[in-house]
LOLOTI-738239 format. One line per 2 residues: number of its first residue (from 1); their letters; for each residue z, x, y of C-alpha. Coordinates in pm, whole numbers, plus 50000, padded with zeros to 5 digits. Layout:
NUM	a	Z:X:Y  ... .
END
This chain:
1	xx	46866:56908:49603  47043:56627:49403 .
3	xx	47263:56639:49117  47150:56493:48818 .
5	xx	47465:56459:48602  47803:56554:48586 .
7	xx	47716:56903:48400  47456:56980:48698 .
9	xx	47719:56881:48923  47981:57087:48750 .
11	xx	47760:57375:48730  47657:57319:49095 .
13	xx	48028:57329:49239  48121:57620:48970 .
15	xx	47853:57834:49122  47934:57760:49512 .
17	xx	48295:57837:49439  48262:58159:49276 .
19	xx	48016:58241:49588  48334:58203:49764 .
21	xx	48553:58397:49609  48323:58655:49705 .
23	xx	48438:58716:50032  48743:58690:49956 .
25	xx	48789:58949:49700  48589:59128:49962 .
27	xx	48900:59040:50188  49119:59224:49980 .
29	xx	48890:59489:49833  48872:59634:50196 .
31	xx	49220:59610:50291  49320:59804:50040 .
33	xx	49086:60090:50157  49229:60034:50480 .
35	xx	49556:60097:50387  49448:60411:50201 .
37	xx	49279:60514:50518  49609:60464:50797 .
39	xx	49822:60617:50503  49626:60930:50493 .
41	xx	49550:60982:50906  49960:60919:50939 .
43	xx	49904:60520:51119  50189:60422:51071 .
45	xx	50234:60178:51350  49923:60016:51136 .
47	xx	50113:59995:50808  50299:59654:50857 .
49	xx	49999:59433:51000  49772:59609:50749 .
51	xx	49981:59487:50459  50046:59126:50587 .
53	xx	49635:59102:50562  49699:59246:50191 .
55	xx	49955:58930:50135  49759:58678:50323 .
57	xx	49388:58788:50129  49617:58748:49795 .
59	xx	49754:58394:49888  49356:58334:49957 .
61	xx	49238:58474:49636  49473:58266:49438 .
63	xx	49369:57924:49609  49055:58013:49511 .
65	xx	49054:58130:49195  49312:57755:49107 .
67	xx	48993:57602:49254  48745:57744:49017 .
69	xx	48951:57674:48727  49009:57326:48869 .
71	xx	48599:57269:48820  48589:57378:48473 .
73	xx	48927:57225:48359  48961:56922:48534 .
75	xx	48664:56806:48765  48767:56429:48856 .
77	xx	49023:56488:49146  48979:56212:49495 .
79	xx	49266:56230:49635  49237:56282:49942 .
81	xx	49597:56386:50080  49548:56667:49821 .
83	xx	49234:56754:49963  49375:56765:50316 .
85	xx	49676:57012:50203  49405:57249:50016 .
87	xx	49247:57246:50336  49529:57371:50549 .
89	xx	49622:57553:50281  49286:57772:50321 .
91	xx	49322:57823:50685  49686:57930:50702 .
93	xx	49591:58281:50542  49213:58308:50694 .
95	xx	49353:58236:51043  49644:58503:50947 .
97	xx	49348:58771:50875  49168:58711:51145 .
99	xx	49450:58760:51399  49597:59078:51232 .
101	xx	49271:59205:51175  49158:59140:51605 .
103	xx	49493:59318:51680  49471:59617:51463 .
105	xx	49099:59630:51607  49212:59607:51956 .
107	xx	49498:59919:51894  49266:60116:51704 .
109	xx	49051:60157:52087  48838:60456:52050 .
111	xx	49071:60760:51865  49047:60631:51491 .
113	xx	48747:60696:51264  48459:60453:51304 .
115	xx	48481:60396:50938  48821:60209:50989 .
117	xx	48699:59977:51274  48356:59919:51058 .
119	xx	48573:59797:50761  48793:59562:51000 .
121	xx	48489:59387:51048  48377:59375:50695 .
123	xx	48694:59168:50664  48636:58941:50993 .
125	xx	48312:58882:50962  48396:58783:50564 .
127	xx	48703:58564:50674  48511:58373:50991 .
129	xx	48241:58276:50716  48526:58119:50477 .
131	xx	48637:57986:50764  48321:57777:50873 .
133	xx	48307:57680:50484  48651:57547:50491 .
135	xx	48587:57174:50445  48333:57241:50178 .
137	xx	48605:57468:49977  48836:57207:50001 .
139	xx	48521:56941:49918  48496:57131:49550 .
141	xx	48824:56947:49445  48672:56677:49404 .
143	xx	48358:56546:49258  48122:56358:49482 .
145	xx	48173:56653:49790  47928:56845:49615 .
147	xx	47665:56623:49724  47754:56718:50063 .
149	xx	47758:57103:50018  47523:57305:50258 .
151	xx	47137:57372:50126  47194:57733:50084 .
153	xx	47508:57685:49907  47315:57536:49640 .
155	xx	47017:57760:49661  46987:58007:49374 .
157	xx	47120:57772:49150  46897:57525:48921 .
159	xx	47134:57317:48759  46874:57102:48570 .
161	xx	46668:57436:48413  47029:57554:48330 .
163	xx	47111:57286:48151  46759:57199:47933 .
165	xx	46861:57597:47876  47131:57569:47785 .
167	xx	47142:57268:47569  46761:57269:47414 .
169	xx	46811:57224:47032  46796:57498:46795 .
171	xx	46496:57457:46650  46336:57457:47007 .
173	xx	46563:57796:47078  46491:57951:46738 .
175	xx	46197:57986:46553  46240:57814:46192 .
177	xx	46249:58128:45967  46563:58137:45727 .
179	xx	46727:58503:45658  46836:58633:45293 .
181	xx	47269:58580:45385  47548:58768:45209 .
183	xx	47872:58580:45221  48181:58735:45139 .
185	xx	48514:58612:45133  48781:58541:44844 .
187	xx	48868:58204:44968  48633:57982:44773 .
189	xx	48653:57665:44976  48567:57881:45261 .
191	xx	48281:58034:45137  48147:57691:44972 .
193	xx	48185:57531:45337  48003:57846:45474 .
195	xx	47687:57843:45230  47630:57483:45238 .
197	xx	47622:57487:45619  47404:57795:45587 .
199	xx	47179:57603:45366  47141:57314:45593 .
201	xx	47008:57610:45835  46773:57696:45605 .
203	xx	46901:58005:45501  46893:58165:45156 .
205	xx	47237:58220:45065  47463:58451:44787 .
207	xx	47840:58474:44773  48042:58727:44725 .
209	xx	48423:58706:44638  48565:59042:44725 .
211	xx	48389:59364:44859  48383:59519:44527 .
213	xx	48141:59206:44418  48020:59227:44744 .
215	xx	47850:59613:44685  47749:59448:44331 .
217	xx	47543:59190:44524  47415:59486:44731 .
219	xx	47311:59650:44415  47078:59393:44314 .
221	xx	46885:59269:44644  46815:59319:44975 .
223	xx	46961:59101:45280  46911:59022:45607 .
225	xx	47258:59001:45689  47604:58988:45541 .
227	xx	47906:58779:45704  48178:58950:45595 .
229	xx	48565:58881:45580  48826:59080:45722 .
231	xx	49114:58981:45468  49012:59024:45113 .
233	xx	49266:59183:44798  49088:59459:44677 .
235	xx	48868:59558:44954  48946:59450:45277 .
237	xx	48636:59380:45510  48662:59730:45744 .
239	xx	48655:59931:45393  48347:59728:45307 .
241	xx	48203:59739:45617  48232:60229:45626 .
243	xx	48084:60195:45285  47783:60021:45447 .
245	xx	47783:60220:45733  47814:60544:45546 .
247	xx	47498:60413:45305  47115:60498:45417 .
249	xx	46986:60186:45257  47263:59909:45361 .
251	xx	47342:60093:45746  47050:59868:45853 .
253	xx	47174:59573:45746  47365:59391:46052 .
255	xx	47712:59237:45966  47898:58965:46166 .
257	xx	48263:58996:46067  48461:58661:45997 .
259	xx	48837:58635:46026  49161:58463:46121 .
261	xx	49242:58759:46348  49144:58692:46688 .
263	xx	49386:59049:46871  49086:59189:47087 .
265	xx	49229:59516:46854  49082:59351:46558 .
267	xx	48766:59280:46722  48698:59602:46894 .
269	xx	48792:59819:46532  48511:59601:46373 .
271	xx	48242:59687:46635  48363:60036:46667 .
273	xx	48248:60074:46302  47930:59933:46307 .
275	xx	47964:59524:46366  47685:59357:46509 .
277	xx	47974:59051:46581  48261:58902:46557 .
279	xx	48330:58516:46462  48697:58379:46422 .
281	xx	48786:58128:46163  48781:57817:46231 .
283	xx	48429:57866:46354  48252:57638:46591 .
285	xx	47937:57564:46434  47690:57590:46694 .
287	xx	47825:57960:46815  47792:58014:46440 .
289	xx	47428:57901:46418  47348:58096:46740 .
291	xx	47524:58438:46637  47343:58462:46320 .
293	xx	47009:58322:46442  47022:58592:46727 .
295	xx	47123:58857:46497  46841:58770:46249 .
297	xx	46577:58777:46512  46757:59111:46579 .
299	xx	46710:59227:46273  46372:59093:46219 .
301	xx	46267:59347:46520  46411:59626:46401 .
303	xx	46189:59586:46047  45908:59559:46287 .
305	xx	45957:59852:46435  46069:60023:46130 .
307	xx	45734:59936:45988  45542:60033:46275 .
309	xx	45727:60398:46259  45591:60431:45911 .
311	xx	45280:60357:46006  45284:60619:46260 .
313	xx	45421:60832:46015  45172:60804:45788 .
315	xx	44857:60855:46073  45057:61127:46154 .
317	xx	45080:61280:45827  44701:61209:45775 .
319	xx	44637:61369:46073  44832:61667:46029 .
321	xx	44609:61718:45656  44322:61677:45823 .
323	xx	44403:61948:46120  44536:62156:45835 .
325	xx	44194:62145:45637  44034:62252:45950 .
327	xx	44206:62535:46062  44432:62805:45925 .
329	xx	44820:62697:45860  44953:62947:46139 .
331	xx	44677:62827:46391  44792:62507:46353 .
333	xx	45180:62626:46364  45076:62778:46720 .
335	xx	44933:62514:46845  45193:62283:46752 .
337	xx	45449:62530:46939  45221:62514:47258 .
339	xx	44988:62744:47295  44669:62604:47479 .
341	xx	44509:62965:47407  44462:63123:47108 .
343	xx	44275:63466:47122  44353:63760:46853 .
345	xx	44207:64142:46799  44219:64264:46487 .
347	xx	44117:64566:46361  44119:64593:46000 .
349	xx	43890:64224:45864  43653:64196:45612 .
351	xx	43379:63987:45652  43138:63763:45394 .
353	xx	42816:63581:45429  42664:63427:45167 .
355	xx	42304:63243:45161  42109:63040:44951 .
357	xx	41788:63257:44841  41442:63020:44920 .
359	xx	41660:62688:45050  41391:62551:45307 .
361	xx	41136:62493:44975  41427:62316:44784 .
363	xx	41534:62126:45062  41189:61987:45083 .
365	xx	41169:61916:44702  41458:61771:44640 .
367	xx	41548:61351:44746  41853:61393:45076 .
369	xx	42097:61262:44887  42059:61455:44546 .
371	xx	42034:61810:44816  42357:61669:44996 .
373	xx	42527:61664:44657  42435:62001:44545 .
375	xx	42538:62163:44873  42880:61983:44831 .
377	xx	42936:62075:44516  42860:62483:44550 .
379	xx	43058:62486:44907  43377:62260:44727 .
381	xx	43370:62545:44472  43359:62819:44728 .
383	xx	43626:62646:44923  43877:62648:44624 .
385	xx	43745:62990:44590  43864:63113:44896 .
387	xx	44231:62949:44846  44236:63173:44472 .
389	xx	44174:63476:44611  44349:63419:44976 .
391	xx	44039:63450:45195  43999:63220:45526 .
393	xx	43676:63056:45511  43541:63035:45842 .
395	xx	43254:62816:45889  42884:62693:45676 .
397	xx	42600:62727:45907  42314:62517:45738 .
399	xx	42337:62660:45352  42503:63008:45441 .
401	xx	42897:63008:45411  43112:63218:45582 .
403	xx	43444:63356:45502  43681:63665:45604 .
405	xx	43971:63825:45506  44292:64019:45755 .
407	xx	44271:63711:45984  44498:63553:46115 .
409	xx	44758:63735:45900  44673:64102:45862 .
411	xx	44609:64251:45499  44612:64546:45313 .
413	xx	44358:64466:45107  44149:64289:45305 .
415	xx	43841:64415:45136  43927:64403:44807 .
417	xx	44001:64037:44812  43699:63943:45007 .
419	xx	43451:64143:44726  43605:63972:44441 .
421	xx	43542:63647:44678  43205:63733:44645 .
423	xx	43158:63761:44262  43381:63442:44159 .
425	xx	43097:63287:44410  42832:63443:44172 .
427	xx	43003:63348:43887  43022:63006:43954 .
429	xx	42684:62965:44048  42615:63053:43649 .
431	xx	42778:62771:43554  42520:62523:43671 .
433	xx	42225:62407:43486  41987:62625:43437 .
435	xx	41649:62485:43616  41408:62521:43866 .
437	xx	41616:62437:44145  41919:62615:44078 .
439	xx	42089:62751:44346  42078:63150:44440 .
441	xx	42264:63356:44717  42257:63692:44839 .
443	xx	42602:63794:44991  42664:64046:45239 .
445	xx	43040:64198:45339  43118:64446:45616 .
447	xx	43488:64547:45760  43612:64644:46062 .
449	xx	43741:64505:46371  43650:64142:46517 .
451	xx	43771:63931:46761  43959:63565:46631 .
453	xx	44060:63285:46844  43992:62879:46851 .
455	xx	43753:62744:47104  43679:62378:47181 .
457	xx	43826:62068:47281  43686:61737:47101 .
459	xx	43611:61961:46750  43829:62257:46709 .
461	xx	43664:62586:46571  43884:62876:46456 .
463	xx	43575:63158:46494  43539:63527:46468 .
465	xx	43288:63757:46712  43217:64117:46689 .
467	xx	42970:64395:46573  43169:64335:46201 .
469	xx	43017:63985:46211  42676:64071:46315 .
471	xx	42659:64395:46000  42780:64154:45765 .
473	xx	42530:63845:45853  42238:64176:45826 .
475	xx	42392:64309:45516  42325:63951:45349 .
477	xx	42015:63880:45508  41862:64231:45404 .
479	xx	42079:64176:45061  41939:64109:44682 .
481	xx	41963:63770:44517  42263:63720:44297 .
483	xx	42437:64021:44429  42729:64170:44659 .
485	xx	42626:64418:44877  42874:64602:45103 .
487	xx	42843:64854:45356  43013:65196:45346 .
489	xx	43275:65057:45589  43390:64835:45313 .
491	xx	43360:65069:45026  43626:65322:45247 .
493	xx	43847:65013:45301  43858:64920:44914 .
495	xx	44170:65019:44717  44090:64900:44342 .
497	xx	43826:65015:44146  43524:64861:44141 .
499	xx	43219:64946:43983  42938:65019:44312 .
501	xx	42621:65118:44296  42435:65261:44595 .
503	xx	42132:65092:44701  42007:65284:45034 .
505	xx	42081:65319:45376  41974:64988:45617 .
507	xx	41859:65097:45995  41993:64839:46162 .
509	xx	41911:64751:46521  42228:64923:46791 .
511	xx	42394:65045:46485  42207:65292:46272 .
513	xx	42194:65353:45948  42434:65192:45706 .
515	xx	42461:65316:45334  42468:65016:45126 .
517	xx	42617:64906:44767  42563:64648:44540 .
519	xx	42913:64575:44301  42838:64577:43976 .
END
């Protein structure tokens, strides 16, 4: 692998000496459990030799740690007595580990915990690898030895992609899309340098001299991001900064704080209440350009997302009306809590069928479309029918429409509701035009118990099944055109008064006779 230039090489020899210092914070790491250990099982013989590894590992972690900031803060060093001294200097404490580390191996023998001996060799086998890698530690101080470094101490490492990384311009590292900038400090040549350089960025930009201007700004438009100072008269920027916080429509809003304070007390107060960063005057301005581009893409995400969570929102809502249109409110509440199964007895229901008198010679007279629209409008009036007078409506089968009332929610007065059902359904029928075509129904109510519960899996159905069902589908089918007929059942259950006249007694089919009444 060659070097390029002197960044690759830089990077290349920063990189192999902090592979290094690996091992030998390794060194020490271990040592220090060591000592733990022979502490705690009373070694005390150990104690001395353990701690002159402890003293020779930190005399090894400090010539390392001068090397690495050697590379970044001074690269150019040849001379080569110096490199000969670092070189002894390195072996001095690895050969010191090494020994005290054989000997406390050797007196350990069999009685101590394998643990112990297992971390010893942690810290040879770490110190005879440093040790082998001696010349090419001592090579990093200076600049052409990196050329010589082992193959796999440069593997892992590609300097080149690092640097067209790291050094691409913006435009190729940020896509060219300004952000709406709030600037606020009270300094004007400050915020003049600031908004021209913001500008040049391509960046709308407003000002703000104080935070009380600042929330003014606020007031009047929305932004993609505020830089905000710390130091201000009559607001200072952490006031400004809770108010935001504390605000549903400006919490969003991300907010690099700008200051002369650089105490890492400053900085962390700012994050801890709600800074997306911190910049400190005077500011470098390609760390400025690269903060706020990188919080504006931020922020540009976050609207994405926050528009995509509406969306879903408002599917969900639409989904949740239609469900609701389909089935009852506390079906729906059941399901939503879990249930997979949803089976009910009840014993007290009314139940209504109604049926257009003579539909299969209208359907055949009238055009599709003009039948369609008649059936929709008589069932749209039924359906607001049924929400007037509290009545679940069930189901239409072909023209019939079928309703009942005590499900899911028991009632009282079941039957009462579900008869005056039945003659706001005649009435409204008289509202049409009178003409040949006109619809007609015959309706037919019976009460007693049925069984309710939802069935299905691609189309949900909330259904009823019982004897009640099959009376009431008779009583219509057997009833008289533009009339209510109910069964005796459902004259016992009323509890208003109603005005009934008895028709006669049906023989029906596994169930007897039935008196009969049409309501007047």
């Amino acid at each position: 692998m060659s070097v390029g230039n002197e960044f690759q090489r830089q990077a290349l020899a920063t990189h192999v000496a902090q592979r290094m210092a690996g091992p030998a914070q390794a060194i020490l790491g271990f040592q220090e459990l060591l000592l733990e250990q022979a502490r705690d099982l009373g070694l005390a013989h150990m104690l001395a030799d353990l701690e002159r590894i402890g003293a020779a590992a930190t005399q090894l972690n400090g010539l390392i740690d001068r090397l690495i900031d050697d590379q970044a803060n001074c690269p150019e060093r040849d001379e080569a007595g110096a490199e000969a001294r670092l070189r002894h200097d390195l072996r001095t404490p690895l050969n010191a580990i090494i020994g005290y580390s054989e000997m406390i191996l050797e007196e350990a023998g069999d009685l101590h915990p394998h643990t112990l001996k297992e971390d010893l060799g942690v810290i040879l086998t770490a110190a005879a690898e440093l040790l082998k890698q001696v010349d090419a530690i001592a090579g990093l101080s200076r600049g052409a030895a990196i050329e010589a470094l082992q193959p796999r101490d440069q593997a892992g490492l590609d300097a080149a992609e690092l640097e067209r990384l790291l050094f691409k311009t913006g435009h190729d590292a940020w896509p060219d899309q300004g952000g709406r900038i709030l600037v606020v400090d009270d300094v004007a040549s400050n915020r003049d340098l600031l908004s021209r350089r913001l500008r040049r960025e391509g960046h709308r930009v407003a000002v703000a001299d104080s935070g009380l201007s600042a929330l003014a700004r606020l007031q009047e438009g929305e932004f993609d991001l505020i830089l905000l100072d710390i130091l201000m008269p009559d607001m200072n920027g952490i006031e400004v900064l809770s108010r935001l916080k504390a605000e549903d429509r400006w919490r969003h809003i991300p907010v690099i704080m700008i200051s002369g304070l650089n105490e890492v007390a400053a900085v962390a107060r700012c994050i801890e209440a709600g800074a997306d960063d911190y910049l400190t005057k005077p500011f470098n301005p390609i760390l400025l350009r690269a903060r706020i581009n990188s919080t504006l893409e931020k922020k540009r995400w976050l609207d994405r997302e926050h528009r995509y969570l509406e969306q879903i929102q408002t599917e969900k809502r639409r989904a949740d009306n239609l469900i609701h249109a389909i089935l009852p409110d506390q079906i729906v509440a059941r399901l939503q809590g879990g249930e997979e199964i949803i089976a009910d007895r009840f014993d007290e229901v009314s139940i209504l069928f109604a049926d257009i008198v003579g539909f299969s010679p209208i359907a055949a007279r009238l055009p599709p479309s003009d039948l369609v629209r008649r059936l929709d409008s008589m069932f749209s009036k039924f359906d607001l029918l049924t929400e007037q007078h509290g009545v679940e409506k069930i189901k239409t089968i072909g023209d019939a429409y079928m309703a009942a009332c005590g499900i899911p929610e028991p009632s009282a007065d079941h039957a009462d509701r579900i008869v005056a059902l039945g003659k706001s359904m005649l009435e409204s029928l008289q509202d049409t035009a009178p003409d040949g075509d006109r619809f007609r129904v015959r309706i037919g109510i019976h009460s007693g118990p049925v069984v309710a519960g939802l069935i299905g899996r691609l189309r949900f159905v909330y259904d009823v099944w019982g004897e009640t069902v099959n009376i009431a589908s008779r009583l219509e089918s057997q009833g008289v055109p533009d009339s209510v007929q109910i069964s005796e059942a459902t004259r016992r259950a009323l509890r208003g008064r109603w005005a009934l006249e008895p028709r006669c007694a049906l023989d029906l089919k596994g169930n007897g006779r039935i008196e009969t009444y049409l309501v007047r």
